[in-house]
N, C-alpha and C positions, 0 to 999 in steps of 0.2 A: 583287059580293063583294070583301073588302080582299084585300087580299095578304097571302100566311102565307109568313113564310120556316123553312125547315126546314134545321140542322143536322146536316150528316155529317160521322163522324171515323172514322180508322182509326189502328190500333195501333201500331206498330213491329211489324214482321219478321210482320206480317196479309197475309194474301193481299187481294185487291182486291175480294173479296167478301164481307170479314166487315166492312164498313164495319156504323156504329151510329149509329141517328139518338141523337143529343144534346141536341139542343133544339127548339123551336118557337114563334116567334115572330113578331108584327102590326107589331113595332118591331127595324129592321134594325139600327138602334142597338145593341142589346143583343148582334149576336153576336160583339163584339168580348171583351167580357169573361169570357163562356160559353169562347169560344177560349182563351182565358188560364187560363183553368180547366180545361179540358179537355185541355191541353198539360201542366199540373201531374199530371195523374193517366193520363200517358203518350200520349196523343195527338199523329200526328205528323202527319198528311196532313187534310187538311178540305174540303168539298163544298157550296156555300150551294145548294139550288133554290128557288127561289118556284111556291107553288100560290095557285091564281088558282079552286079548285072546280073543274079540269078531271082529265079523267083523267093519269098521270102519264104523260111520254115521257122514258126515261130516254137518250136517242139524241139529247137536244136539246142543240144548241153553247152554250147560252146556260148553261149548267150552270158557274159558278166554282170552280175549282181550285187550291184554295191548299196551297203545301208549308210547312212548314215546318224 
């Protein structure tokens, strides 16, 4: 199966649970621009995971953590 990468953002002054998926995408390429967009329309903290078709573990280190 390809790899899906899957877009998280969180608000300004959001608790750490009302993250929002954003996007989803085959091409990792694109969530740079998503980001830029998504920063426009108040997005401050963001979360890439890749799904591979397995079930999700949300406790995995491999989870990237960008601030903005």
């Amino acid at each position: 199966m390809t790899t899906e990468y899957i877009l998280y953002g969180l608000k300004k002054d959001e608790p750490e649970y009302m993250e929002d998926i954003i996007f989803e995408t085959k091409n990792k390429k694109d969530l740079e621009d998503i980001k830029f967009q998504a920063i426009q329309k108040g997005y401050i903290k963001f979360r890439v995971a890749e799904y591979k078709g397995e079930a999700p573990n949300f406790n995995n280190h491999k989870l990237i953590n960008i601030e903005v």
